[in-house]
N, C-alpha and C positions, 0 to 999 in steps of 0.2 A: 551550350545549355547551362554548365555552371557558371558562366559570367552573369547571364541572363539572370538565374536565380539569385543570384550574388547583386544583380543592380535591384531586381523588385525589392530583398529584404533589404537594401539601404534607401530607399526611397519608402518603405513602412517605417521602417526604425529613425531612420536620421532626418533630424531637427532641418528645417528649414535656415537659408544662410543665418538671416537676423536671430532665430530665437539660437542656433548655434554658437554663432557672436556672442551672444547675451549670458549661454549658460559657459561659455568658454572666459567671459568675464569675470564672473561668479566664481568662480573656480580658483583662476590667478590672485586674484585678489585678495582671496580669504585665506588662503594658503600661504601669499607673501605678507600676510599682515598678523598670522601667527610666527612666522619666522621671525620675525620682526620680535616682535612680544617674548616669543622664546628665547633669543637671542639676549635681552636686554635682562630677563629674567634670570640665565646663566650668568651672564656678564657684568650686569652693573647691578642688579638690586644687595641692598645689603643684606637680606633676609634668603638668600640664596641656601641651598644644602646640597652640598654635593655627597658624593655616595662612590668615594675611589676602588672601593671593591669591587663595584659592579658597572663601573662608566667603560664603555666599551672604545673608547675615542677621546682626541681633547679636543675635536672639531665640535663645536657647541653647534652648529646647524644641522648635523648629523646626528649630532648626542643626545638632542633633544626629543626626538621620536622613537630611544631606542630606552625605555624604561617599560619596567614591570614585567608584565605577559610577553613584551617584544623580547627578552632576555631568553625566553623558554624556546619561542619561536625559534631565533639567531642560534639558539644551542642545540635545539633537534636538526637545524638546517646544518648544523657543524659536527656533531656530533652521533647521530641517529637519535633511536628512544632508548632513554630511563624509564626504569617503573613510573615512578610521578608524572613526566614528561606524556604517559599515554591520556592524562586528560586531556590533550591538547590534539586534534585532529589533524590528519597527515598532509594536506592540500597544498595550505600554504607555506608550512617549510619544504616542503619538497620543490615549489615552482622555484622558492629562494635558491634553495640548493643549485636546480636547473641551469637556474640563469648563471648564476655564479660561476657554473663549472664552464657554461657558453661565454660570458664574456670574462672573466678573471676578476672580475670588479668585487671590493670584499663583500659580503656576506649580508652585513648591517645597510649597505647601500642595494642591493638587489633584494632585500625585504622592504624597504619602501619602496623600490620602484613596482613591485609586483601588488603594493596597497594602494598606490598611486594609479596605476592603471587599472584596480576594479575603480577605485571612485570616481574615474572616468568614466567607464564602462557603465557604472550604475546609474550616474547620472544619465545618460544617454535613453538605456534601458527604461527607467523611471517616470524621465520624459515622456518617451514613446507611449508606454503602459497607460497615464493618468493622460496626455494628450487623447488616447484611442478612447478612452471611456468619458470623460469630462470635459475636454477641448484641452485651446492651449494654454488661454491664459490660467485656470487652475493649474494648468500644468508647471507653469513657469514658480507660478506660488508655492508648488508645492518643494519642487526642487531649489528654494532660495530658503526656504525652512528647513529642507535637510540636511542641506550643507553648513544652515547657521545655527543648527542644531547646537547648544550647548556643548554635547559629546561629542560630537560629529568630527571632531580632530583625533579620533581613533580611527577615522577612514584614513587618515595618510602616515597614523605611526605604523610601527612593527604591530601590527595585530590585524586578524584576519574580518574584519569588518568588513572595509572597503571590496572586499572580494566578496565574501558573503553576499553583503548587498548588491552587487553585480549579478551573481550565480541567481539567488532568487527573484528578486523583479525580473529577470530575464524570463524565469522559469512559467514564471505568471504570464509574463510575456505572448510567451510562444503558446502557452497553454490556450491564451485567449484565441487565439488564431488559428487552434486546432492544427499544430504542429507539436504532435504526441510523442514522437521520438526524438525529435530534438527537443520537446522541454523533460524529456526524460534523462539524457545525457545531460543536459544541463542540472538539475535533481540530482542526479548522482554526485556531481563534482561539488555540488552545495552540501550533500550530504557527507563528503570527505571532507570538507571544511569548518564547516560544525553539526555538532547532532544536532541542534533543532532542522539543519536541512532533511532529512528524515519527513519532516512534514509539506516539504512541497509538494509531495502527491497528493496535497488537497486539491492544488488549483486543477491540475492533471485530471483527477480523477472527476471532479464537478465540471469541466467543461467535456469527459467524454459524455457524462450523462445529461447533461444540455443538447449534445449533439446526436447519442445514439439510443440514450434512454438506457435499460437491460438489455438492450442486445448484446453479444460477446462479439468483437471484432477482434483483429491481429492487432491492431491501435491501443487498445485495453492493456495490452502486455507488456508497455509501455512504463508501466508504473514500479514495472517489475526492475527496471534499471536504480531508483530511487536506491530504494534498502542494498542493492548489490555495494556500492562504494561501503558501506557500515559493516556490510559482512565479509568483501575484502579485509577492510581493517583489523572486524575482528579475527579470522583466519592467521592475518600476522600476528598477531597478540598471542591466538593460540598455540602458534609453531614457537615463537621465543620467549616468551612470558607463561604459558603454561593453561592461560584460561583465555575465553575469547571474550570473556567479559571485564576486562583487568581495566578499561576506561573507566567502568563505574566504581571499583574499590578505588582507583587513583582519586576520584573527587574526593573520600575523604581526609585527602593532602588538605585540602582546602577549608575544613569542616563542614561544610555543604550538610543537610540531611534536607530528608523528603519527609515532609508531614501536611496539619492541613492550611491550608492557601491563607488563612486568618493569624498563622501563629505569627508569621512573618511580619506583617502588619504590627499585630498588637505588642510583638517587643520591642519594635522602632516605635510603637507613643509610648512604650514603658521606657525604653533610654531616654529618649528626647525630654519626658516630661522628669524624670532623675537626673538631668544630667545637668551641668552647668552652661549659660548659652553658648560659651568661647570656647569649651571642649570640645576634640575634634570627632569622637564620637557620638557627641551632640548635633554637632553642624555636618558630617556623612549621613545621621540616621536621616535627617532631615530632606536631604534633599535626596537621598534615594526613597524614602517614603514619597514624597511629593513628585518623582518620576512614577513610581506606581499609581500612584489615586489618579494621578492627569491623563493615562494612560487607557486606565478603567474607564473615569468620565466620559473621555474622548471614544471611546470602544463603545458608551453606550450613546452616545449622541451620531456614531456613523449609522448604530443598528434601527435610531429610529429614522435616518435619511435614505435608510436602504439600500446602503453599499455594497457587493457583492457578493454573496454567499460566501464564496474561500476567501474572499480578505476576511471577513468576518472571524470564519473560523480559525484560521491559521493567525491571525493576531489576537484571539482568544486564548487559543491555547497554548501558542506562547507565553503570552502573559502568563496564564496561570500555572504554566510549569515554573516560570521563573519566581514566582511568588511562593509556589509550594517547595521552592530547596532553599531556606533563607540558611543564613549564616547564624545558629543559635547562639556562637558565647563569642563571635568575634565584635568588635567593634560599630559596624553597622549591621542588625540583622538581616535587611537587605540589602546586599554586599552589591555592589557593584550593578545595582536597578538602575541607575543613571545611563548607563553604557548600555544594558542590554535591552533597554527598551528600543533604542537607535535602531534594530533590525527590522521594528515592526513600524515596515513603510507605509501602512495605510493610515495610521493617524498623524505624517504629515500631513497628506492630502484630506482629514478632519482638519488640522492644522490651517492649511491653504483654503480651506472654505470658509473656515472665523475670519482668515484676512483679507477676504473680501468687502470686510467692513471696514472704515476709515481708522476706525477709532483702535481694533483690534491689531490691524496693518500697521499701525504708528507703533503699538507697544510692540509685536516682536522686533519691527527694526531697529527698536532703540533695545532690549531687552536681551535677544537671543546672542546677536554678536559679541556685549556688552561680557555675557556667559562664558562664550565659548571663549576668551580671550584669557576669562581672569580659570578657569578650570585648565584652560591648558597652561598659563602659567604655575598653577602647583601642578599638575603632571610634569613640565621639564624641570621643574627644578626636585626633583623626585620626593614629592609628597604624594600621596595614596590622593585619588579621585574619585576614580570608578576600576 
């Protein structure tokens, strides 16, 4: 019986040999053609910076995915929690941990392999999701834009993207198909992995009321798994840290505040239009501003195509939480909108529907690659990104 179940959901879920082939191409290739880039960036540019304090390795294939946020990661998987360290959710240092204690391998290599395997998974996922609702070849568009996403090389550094994005399109996934407790355990683990997972009980909850309207079934209870991973964690927080809310003082390590969704905005055109164009909180505002508005646009061009009620809302209100905590006196006020737009996967597939058109299909593929090459070049060579 569990075979049986196990071959129907690979036969829903898993690609067809060709489009398989196709997105297993996509995959290698963009992967080995940042390593490539990264490498060259460590190694031969002259305009390189290294950062002996904090380079965890002198293997520059390895060194190159282990900056920034992957430092926090690799130290909680090493170390447990610091105060600071609790803004960083438990999921993926802990699978880091896991694996390392299972195979001995160090620490900085079982963090990517555990980012490497969601961006597998999510591609997969993703597929399945946009193939079930829109066919394949949207499908296949939407998933050659995700992966050549600009940012989209935070799915195979140290940072909890590539899982994340696994755990939720999954979530949607299953949700679609009226598999309520498995996209509820799936919800929880998204919700150990970042607090926006917390919000996958949208798709959950909108496809039990497609299905059962107000009635209350056992299926409904469902939702109730979401929140439990959030209030596990904070449970820990309150036994060794003293409060269960100690995630949210920790973001002010960050200078993060919460006001309204416009301030954010208006002090990226106030830096940008003060600033000098070659400054680099000039050229950050910039193009985290321009991850939001395309974002917004793209949010309202799915709403007039009539895309799903929970993609709608759950990349709504993503958005707008991420706009409503800017960064007021750092550097960019919209700190790191480049990156965190990367989770809200339905304006790929907005994305994958503009490149339906000849003209729009030529500019991302000349355009996004072009991106994701020269951003991950200042991430390895440790310059601020996203």
């Amino acid at each position: 019986m569990i075979l049986n179940r196990f071959q129907g959901w690979k036969e829903a879920w898993w690609p067809d040999k060709e489009s398989a082939k196709e997105l297993f191409q996509i995959l290698v290739f963009s992967r080995i053609a940042l390593i490539v880039a990264g490498w060259i960036g460590l190694a031969r540019l002259p305009w390189k910076y290294y950062s002996p304090t904090f380079n965890v390795t002198t293997n520059p294939i390895l060194l190159m995915w282990i900056r920034w946020d992957g430092l926090w990661y690799t130290g909680i998987a090493i170390h447990g929690y610091w105060f600071q360290a609790l803004a960083f959710f438990p999921l993926y240092p802990l699978l880091t941990a896991i694996l390392h204690w299972m195979t001995f391998l160090p620490v900085y290599v079982t963090a990517l392999i555990v980012s490497n395997l969601g961006l597998i998974g999510f591609t997969i996922s993703f597929y399945g999701l946009v193939r079930d609702l829109y066919g394949e070849d949207l499908a296949k568009r939407a998933v050659w834009i995700a992966i050549m996403f600009p940012t989209a090389f935070f799915m195979s550094a140290a940072y909890t993207e590539g899982l994340y994005m696994f755990l939720s399109t999954t979530v949607f996934w299953l949700a679609y198909r009226k598999k309520f407790w498995a996209a509820g355990i799936f919800g929880m683990l998204a919700a150990l992995t970042r607090n926006e997972g917390a919000f996958t009980v949208i798709p959950i909850l909108w496809s039990y009321y497609q299905s059962y309207g107000w009635t209350i079934k056992k299926s409904l209870w469902s939702v109730l798994l979401v929140p439990a991973g959030i209030v596990a964690f904070m449970i820990y927080q309150w036994r060794d840290f003293g409060s269960p809310l100690a995630f949210i003082a920790a973001q002010s390590y960050w200078g993060r505040q919460i006001t309204w969704p416009w301030v954010g905005i208006f002090l990226a055109i106030k830096t940008i239009w003060h600033g000098s164009p070659l400054q680099p909180s000039t050229i950050l505002s910039m193009i985290d501003l321009c991850a939001a508005l395309i974002f917004m646009i793209l949010w309202i061009f799915a709403w007039r195509r009539k895309f799903p009620v929970d993609w709608l809302a759950y990349w709504g209100i993503l958005l707008l939480i991420d706009i409503s905590a800017p960064d007021i006196h750092g550097r960019s006020p919209l700190l790191s909108m480049s990156r965190l737009v990367l989770i809200l996967f339905p304006g790929f597939v907005m994305l994958g529907i503009l490149a339906k058109h000849e003209s729009w299909n030529r500019f991302f593929q000349w355009l996004l690659p072009m991106l994701q090459v020269t951003f991950f070049l200042i991430f390895a060579t440790w310059h601020w990104i996203a």
